[in-house]
C-alpha positions as CSV (number, residue, x, y, z in Angstrom):
1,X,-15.9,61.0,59.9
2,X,-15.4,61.1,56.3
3,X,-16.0,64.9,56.3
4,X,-14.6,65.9,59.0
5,X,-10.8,64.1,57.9
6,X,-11.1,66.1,54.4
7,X,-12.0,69.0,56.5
8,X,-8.9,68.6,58.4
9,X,-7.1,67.8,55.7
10,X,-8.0,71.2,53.8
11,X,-7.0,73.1,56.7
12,X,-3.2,71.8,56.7
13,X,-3.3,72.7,52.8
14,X,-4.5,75.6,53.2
15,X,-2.8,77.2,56.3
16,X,-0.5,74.6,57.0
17,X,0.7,71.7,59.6
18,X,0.7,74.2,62.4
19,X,-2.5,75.7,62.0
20,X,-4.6,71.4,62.6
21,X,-6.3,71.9,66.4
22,X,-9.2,70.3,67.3
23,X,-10.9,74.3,67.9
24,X,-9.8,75.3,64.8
25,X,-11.3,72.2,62.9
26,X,-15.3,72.5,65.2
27,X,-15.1,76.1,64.1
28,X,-14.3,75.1,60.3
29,X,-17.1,72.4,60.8
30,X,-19.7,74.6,62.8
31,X,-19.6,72.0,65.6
32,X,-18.2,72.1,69.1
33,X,-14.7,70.3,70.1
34,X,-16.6,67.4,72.0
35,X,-18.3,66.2,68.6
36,X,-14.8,65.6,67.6
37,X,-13.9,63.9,71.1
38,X,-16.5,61.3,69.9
39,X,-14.3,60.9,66.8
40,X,-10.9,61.3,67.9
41,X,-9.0,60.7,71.1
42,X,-6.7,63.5,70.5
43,X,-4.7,65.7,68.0
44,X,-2.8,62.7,67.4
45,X,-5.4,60.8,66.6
46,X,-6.7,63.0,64.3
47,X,-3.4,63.6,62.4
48,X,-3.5,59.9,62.1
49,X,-6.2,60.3,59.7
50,X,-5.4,63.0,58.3
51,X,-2.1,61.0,57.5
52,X,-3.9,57.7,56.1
53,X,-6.1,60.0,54.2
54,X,-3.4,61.4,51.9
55,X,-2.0,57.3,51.2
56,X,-5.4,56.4,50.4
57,X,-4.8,58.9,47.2
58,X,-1.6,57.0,46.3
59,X,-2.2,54.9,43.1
60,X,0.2,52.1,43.1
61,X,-1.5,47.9,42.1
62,X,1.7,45.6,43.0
63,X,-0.7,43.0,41.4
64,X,-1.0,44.8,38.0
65,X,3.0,46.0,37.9
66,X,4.1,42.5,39.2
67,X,5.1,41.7,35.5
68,X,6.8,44.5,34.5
69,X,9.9,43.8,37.4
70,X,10.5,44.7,41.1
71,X,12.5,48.1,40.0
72,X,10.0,49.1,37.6
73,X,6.9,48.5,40.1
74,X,8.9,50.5,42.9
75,X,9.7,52.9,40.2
76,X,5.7,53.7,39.7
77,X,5.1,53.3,43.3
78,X,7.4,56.0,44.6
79,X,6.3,58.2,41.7
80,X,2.5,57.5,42.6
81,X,3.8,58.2,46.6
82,X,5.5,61.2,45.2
83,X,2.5,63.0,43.5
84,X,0.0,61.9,46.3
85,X,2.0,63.6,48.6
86,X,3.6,66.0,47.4
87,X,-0.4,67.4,46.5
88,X,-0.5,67.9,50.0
89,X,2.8,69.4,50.5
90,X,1.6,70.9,53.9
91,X,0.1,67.8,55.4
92,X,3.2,65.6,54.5
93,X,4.9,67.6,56.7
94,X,2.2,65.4,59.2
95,X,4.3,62.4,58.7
96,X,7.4,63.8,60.4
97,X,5.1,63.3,63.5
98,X,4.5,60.0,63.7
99,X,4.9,56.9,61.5
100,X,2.2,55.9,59.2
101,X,-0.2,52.8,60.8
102,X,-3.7,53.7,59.8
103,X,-5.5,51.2,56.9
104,X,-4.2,52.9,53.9
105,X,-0.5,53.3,54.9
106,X,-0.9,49.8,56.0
107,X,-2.0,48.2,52.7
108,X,1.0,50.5,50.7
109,X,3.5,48.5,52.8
110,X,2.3,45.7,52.8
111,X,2.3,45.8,48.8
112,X,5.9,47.2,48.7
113,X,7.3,44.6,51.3
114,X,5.5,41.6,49.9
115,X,6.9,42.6,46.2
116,X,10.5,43.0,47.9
117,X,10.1,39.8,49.7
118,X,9.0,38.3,46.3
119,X,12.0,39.6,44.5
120,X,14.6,37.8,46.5
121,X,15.2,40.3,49.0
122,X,15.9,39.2,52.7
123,X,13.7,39.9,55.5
124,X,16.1,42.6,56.8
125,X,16.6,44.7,53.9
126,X,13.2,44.6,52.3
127,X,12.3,46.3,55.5
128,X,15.3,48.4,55.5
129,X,14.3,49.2,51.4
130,X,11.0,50.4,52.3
131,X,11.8,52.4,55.2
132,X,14.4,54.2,53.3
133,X,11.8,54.5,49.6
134,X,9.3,55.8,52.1
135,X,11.5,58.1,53.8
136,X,13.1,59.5,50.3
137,X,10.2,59.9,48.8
138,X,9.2,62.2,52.1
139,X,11.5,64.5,51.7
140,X,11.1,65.5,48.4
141,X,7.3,65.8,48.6
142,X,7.8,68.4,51.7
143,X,10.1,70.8,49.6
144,X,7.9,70.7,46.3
145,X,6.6,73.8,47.9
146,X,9.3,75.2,49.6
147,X,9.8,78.3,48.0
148,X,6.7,80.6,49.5
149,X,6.0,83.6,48.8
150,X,7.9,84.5,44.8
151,X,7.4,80.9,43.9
152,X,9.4,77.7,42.9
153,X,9.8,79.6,39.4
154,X,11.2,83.0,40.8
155,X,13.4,81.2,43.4
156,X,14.5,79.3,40.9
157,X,15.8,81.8,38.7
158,X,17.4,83.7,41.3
159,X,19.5,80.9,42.2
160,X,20.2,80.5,38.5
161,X,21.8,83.4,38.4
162,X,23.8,83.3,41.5
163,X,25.6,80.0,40.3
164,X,26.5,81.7,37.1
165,X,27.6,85.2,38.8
166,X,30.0,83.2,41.0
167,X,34.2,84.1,41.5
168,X,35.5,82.1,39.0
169,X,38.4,81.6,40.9
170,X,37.0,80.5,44.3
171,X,33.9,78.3,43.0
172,X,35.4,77.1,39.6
173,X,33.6,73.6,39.8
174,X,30.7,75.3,40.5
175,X,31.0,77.6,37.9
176,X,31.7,74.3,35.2
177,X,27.8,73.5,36.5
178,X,26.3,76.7,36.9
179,X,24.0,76.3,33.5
180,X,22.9,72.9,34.7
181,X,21.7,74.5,38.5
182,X,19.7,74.1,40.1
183,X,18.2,71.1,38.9
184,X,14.4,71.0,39.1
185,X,12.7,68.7,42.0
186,X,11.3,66.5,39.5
187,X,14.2,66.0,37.8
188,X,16.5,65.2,41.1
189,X,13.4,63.1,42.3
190,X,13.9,60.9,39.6
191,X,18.0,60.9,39.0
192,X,17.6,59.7,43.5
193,X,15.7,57.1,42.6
194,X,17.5,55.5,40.3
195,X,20.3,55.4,42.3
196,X,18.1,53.7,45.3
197,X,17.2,51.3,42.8
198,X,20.3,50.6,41.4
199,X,22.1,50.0,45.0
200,X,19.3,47.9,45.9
201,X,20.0,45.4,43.1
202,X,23.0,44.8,44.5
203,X,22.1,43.9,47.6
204,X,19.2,41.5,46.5
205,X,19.9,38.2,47.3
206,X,22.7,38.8,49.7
């Protein structure tokens, strides 16, 4: 089972979301599709997996953070959920699909929830908080590979350049910004979060 999910799982990196089947995994393996029957129900099933395989590489201890504060531990957490996923840029795509329920996913919530919960946070939002964390941090792992083909560099640079070669007098505010754009992924990744954890706060308790 074990080598046939980090089959799977190199086939989404390598030749993305699209490309998981059940045939194209047996001929990967050198097996035929009923072996994987005998594993799996269906794709589904096997993104599933494939899914819970990529949270099992998130490296977040609630237990060993719970000192340092609720925003700091969600702080590392979401970083950790960050570079986990956004490894697998292809197979987070995966998670649009379905939401997360296997063991590893499971635990990761659990962790988050139970240190909202512990912080004060009602029932309601501490659900609410995760959803959205998990959701944010989603959609920034998906893009850190967006740019295919020049590269994130390339692409970069060529929008660099656009913002500074703008009308002056039809994008002025953009214009006041230009040497600042485009921010890096990282960068906006981090100045998101804040903000999540900073409107949070003021909800805790309420």
């Amino acid at each position: 089972m074990e080598r046939i999910v980090a089959t799977a799982l190199q086939i989404v990196d390598e030749e993305g979301a699209d490309a998981l089947s059940m045939r194209t995994l047996a001929q990967r393996l050198g097996s035929g599709t009923a072996t994987l029957y005998r594993h799996f129900d269906n794709r589904a099933d096997l993104v599933a997996h494939v899914v819970d395989r990529m949270f099992g590489f998130v490296a977040f201890d609630a237990d060993e953070l719970s000192s340092v504060g609720w925003q700091q531990a969600l702080r590392t957490g979401a970083h950790a959920m960050f570079d986990a996923l956004a490894r697998h840029g292809n197979a987070a795509r995966l998670l649009v699909e379905q939401v997360p329920l296997g063991p590893n996913a499971m635990a990761l919530r659990e962790r988050c929830v139970a240190l909202l919960l512990e912080s004060g946070f009602p029932p309601r939002t501490a659900a609410q908080a995760y959803a959205t964390l998990a959701r944010y941090v989603l959609g920034f792992a998906v893009q850190v590979n967006r740019h295919e083909g020049a590269g994130p560099a390339a692409a970069d640079a060529q929008a660099a350049t656009a913002f500074r070669s703008v009308d002056p007098d039809l994008f002025p505010a953009t214009l006041a910004v230009a040497s600042e754009m485009p921010v890096p992924i990282e960068e906006e990744f981090s100045f998101g979060l804040e903000l999540l954890l900073s409107g949070l706060e003021r909800l805790r308790g309420a």
